[in-house]
N, C-alpha and C positions, 0 to 999 in steps of 0.2 A: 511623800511617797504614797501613804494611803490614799489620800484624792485621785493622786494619777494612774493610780492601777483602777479605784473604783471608776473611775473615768474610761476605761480601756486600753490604757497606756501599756503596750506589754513591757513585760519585767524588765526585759533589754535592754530598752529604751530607760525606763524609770531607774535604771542601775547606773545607765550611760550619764544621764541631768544629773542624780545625786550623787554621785562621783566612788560606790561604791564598783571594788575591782571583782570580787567574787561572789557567789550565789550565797553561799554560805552567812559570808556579811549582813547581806542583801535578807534576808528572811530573820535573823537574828533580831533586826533594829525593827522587824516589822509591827506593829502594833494592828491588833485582831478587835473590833471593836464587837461590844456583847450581840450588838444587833443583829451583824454579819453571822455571829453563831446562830443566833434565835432563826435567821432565815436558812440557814445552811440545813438546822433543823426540820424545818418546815418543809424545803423542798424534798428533806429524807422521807418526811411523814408522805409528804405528799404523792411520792414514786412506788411507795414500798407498803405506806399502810401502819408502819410502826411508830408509833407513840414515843417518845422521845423526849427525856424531861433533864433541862440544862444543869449544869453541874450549879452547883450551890456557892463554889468559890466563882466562878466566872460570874452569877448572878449580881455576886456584892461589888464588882469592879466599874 
């Protein structure tokens, strides 16, 4: 599921392949890798200016 969303695959679609029925399911199983945060970060830093320092528990996973 990760690859195919980081891929482009919208959720729909990626809901439809893995055979989940609702959204809810769907984002439950989803697994957030630290990177995705680390950039998610970055592009906040980068829009806004704000310094931004990852949580400490998300860091150790």
């Amino acid at each position: 599921m990760v690859d195919e969303l980081n891929a482009g695959v919208p959720e729909t679609v990626a809901m439809k392949i893995g055979g989940w029925k609702t959204r809810s399911v769907f984002i439950r199983c989803s697994i957030v890798a630290t990177k995705d945060i680390q950039n998610a970060m970055n592009a906040l830093e980068k829009n806004d200016g704000t310094l931004m320092e990852p949580d400490a528990e998300l860091a150790q996973r």
